[in-house]
N, C-alpha and C positions, 0 to 999 in steps of 0.2 A: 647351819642346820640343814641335815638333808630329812625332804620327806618321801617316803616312796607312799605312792595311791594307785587306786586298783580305776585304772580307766573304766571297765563293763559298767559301774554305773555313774553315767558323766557329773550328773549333777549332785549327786555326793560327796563326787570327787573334788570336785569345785568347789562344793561350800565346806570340807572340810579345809580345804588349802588357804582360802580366803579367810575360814576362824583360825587357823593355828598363826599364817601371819599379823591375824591383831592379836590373840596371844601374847603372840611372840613380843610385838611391839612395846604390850601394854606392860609384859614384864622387865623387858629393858627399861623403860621410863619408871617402874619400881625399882629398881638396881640403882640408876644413874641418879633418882632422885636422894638416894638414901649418903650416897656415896659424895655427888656434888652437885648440894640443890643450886636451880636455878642453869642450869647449864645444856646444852642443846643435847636432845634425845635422837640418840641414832642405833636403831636394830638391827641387828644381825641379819642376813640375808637368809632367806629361805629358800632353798633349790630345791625343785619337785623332779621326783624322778615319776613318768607316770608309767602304768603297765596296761597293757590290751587295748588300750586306744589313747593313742598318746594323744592325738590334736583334740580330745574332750568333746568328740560330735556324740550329741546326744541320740541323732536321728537313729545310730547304731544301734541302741534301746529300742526304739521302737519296731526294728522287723520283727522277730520275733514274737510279741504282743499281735501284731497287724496279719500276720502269718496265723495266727491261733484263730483270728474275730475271721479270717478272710474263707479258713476251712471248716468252719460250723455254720456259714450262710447257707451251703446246700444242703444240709442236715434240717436247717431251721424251716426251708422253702419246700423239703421234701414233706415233714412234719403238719407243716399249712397247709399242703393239697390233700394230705391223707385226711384231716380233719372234717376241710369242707366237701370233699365228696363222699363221707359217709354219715354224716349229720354230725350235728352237735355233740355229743358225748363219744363221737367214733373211737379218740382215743385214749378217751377212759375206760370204752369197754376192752380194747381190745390190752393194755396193760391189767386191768382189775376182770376178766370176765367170768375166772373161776372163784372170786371172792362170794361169802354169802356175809351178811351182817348178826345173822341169830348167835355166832361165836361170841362175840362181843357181847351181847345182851347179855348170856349168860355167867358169864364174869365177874358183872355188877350185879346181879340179884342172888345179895347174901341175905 
């Protein structure tokens, strides 16, 4: 049996290869049992063909992810100074400052 799998994500790739060879196993020992009980259970070989990352390095998964958390730190650190040097609500006002709340009010008093 050949399997092709898609190397990008390793560890699916992995565990899918790993359940189709007990599959595979558990079905030949159905076959072999039906046909000549009692007699030694040997299954068919599984070759994997893999795609986009053959050697199944996972670490290749994470740049990406790590790439993402690495370029919103200065966003998040910029965010934190803006904060503490305008006080506590600096940037709620400055997102919400043309908002009034009487809109609302009057919505619910039917």
């Amino acid at each position: 049996m050949l399997a092709v799998a898609d190397g990008a994500d390793a560890l699916s790739a992995t565990q899918a290869l790993v359940n189709l060879g007990g599959q595979t196993a558990a079905f030949s020992a159905g076959l072999v049992g039906e046909v000549a009980p009692g007699s030694a259970v040997t299954a068919g070989p599984v070759a994997a063909r893999i795609w986009y990352n053959a050697a199944l390095k996972s670490q290749w998964g994470m740049v990406p992810g790590l790439l993402a958390i690495v370029l919103t730190l200065p966003a998040l650190a910029l965010t934190l100074a803006v904060t503490r040097v305008g006080g506590r609500h600096a940037a709620i006002r400055s997102v919400f400052g043309g908002l009034t709340i009487t809109a609302a009010s009057t919505c619910w008093a039917r």
